[in-house]
Every structure is written in C-alpha cells, then in structure tokens.
C-alpha positions in Angstrom: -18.8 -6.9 -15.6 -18.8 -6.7 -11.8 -17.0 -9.3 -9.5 -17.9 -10.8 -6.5 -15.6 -10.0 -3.6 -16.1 -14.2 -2.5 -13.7 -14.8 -5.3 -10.8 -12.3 -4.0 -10.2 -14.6 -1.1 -7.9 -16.8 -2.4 -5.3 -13.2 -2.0 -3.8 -13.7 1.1 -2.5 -10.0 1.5 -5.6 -7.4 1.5 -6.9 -4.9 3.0 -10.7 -3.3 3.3 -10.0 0.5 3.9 -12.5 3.3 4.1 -12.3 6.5 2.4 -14.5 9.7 2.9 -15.8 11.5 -0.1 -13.3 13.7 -2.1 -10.5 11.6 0.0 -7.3 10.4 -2.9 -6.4 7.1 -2.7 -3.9 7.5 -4.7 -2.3 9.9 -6.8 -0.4 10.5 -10.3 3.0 9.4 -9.7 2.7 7.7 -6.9 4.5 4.4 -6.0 2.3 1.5 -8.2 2.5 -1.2 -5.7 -1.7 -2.6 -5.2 -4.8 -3.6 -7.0 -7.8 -2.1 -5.3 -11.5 -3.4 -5.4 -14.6 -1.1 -4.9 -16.8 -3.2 -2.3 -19.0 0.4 -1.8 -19.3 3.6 -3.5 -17.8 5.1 -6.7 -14.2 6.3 -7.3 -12.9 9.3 -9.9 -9.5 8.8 -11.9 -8.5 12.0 -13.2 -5.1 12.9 -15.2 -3.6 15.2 -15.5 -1.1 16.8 -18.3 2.6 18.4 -17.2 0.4 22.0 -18.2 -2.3 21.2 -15.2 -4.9 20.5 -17.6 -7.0 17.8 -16.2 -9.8 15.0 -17.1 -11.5 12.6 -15.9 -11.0 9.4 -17.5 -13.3 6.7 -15.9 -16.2 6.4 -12.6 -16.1 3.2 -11.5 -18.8 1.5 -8.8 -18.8 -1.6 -7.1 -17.2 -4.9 -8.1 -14.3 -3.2 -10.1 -10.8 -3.2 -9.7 -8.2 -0.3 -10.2 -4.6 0.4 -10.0 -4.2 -3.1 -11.9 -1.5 -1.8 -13.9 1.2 -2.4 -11.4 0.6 -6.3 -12.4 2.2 -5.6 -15.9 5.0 -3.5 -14.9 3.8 -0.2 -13.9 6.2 2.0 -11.4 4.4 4.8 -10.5 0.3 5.7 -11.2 -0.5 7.3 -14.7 -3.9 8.6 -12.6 -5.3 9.8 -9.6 -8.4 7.7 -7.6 -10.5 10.0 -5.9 -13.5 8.8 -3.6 -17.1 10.4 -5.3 -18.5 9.0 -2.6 -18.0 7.4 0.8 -16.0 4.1 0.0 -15.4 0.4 1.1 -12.4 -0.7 -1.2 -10.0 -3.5 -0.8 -6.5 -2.9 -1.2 -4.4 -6.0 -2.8 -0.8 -6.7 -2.4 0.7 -6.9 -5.7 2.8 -10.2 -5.2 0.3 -11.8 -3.7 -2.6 -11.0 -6.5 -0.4 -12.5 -9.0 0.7 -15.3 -7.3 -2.9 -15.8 -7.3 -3.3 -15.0 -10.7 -0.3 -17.8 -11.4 -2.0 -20.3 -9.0 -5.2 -20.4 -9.1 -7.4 -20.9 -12.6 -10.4 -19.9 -11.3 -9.6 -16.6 -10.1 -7.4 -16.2 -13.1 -10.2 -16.9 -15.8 -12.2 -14.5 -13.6 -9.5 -11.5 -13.6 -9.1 -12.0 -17.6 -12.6 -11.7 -18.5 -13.2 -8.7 -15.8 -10.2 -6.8 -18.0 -11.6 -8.0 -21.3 -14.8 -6.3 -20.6 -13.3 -3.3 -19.9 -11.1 -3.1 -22.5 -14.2 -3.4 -24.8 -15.5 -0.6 -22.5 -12.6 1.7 -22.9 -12.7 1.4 -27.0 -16.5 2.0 -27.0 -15.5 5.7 -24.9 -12.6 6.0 -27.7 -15.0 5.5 -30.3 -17.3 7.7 -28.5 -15.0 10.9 -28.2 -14.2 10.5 -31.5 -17.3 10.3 -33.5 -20.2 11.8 -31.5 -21.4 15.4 -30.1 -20.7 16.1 -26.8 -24.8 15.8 -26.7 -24.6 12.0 -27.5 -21.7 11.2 -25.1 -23.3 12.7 -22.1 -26.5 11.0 -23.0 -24.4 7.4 -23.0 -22.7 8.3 -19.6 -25.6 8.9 -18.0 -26.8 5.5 -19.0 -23.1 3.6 -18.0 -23.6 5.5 -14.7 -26.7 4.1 -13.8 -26.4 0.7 -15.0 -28.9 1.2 -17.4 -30.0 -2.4 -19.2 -28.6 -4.4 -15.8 -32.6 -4.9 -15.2 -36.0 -4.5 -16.6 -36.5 -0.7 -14.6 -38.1 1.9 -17.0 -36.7 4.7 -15.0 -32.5 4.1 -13.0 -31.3 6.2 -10.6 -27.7 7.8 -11.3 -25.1 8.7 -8.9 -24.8 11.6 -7.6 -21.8 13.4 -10.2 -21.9 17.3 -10.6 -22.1 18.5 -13.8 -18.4 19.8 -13.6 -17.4 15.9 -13.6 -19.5 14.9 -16.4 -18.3 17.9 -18.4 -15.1 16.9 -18.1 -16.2 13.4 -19.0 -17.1 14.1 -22.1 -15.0 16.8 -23.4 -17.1 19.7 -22.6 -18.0 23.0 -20.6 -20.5 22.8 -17.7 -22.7 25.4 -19.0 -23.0 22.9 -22.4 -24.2 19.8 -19.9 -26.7 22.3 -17.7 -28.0 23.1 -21.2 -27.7 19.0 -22.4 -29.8 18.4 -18.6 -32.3 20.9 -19.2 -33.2 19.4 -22.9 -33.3 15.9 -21.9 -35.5 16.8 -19.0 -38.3 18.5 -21.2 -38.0 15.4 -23.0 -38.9 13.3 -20.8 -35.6 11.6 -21.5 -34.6 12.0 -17.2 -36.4 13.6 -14.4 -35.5 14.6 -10.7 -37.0 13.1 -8.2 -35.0 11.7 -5.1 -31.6 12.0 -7.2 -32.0 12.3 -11.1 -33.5 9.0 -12.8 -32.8 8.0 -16.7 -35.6 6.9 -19.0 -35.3 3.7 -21.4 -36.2 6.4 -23.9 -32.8 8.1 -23.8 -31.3 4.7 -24.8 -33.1 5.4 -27.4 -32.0 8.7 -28.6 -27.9 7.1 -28.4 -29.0 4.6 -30.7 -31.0 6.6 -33.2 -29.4 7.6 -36.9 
C-alpha cells in the first residue's frame, strides 16, 4: 500500500532531501531520530551480523515510509538504507510525526493501515524463506518489484537490481539467479527489452502446486 505525500502535510518538521545512487541514508547503529518517505526512486536496507555477513532485507519504491521504528522506542537503526537509485525522500522529525499521529485521525488511520500492510508483507517473505526454493522466491520478487497485479499490463517493467541484490534477497548465490534468469527467459516467463519486463505467466508459475 503506497501513500500519498498530500497527506504528510499535516508534519510540520520535514525535509525533502536528495540522494545519489549507492549514497547511505542512514546506517546500522546510527542515531534513530526520523521517519523517511520515498517520493522518487527505490532504497536498499541491508543488515548486517557482528561476523560482517550481510542481507538485504527489503527494496522499497515510492509512497513508503522507513526508519519508523524510532516511533516505538528505537535508539539506534537495526539497518542500513541505501539509495538503488537516484532519490526524492522526505525526512520526518520524530516528535513532530507522532504528535501528528496523536492529533490528527486521519493521518493516523492512514499510518496504521500503511504498517498493517506491511506487516502482512513481511510474514508473506517469512513464509516465503521458509517453505519455498530459492527458484520460487526469486520468481515472487521479481513480481513485488514490479508491481505486478497494480494494473491490467501483460508484460511490467522491473527496476533496475543486479543480480547480486536479488541473490541476497532470496538467500542465494548469484550464479543460482543468472541460472533462475536464463530459465525464466526461455520460458517466456520475462524478457529484456528496454530494462527486463515480467510476464502475467510467471504469476503463474508462484502459484502452481
């Protein structure tokens, strides 16, 4: 569920910053003191353990909302942001979004559902990682990345994400994805042309027995 950036103007403190590709917005550990809002592009958060092993845990777009875990308590981050691409994100003062939150219903009801949704999201990738090949999941990321079911397309573009990043999305080496890419293509499942586009038919394929 995407929000509509009219709706963030009853919070009196933000900020609209731009960020160049690859640029961290913020990083693990960091002081947790903002919400941020993607108006443009797509961020990374990555974690990483105390052993340097790293993952990538979400790709968000436009019309979501990070670093929201300051509003329950949260000190420092428990993730990095990284830019994929060139950005337009607004950053939120902390007292001032839950004021709002306190204040005003509207904005309030709005926020809730927004993290609802997501937290539906984030048990469907648990679910996910726990019961399907490494085949299946990149299939169903490459649908989440482009939207796929948001309109009545055959064929949606998705974003440009190495393979690196998607191997890591799903749990997997980047010579298992090239192999994944190359299968779904002579399928007919995706195909390259201006960017790489997904086929309704791979939605198919996730839902199969």
């Amino acid at each position: 569920m995407a929000v509509d950036s009219n709706a963030l103007s009853v919070i009196r403190e933000r900020t609209l910053k731009q960020y160049r590709k690859k640029q961290i917005i913020f990083a693990q550990g960091n002081v947790a003191d903002s919400v941020f809002y993607i108006e443009k592009g797509r961020v990374k958060l990555t974690v990483a353990s105390p052993q340097g092993k790293a993952a990538v845990v979400g790709i968000l777009g436009p019309g979501a909302f990070f670093g929201e875990g300051c509003l329950a308590g949260q000190a420092s981050r428990i993730a990095t942001a990284i830019a994929l691409t060139e950005c337009s994100v607004l950053k939120l003062g902390k007292t001032a979004t839950l004021e709002a939150l306190q204040k005003n219903p509207g904005f309030s009801e709005m926020f809730t559902t927004y993290l609802l949704s997501r937290n539906i999201r984030i048990e469907e990738d648990l679910i996910d990682q726990l019961f399907n090949s490494s085949e299946r999941r990149l299939a169903r990321v490459l649908l989440l990345l482009a939207n796929f079911g948001t309109d009545s397309k055959e064929a949606a573009m998705v974003p440009k994400v190495s393979q690196e990043t998607l191997a890591e999305m799903i749990g997997t080496t980047r010579s298992r994805v090239s192999f994944f890419m190359n299968k779904f293509r002579k399928l007919g499942f995706i195909h390259y042309q201006d960017g790489l586009r997904v086929h309704s038919s791979l939605l198919n394929f996730v839902l199969r027995d």
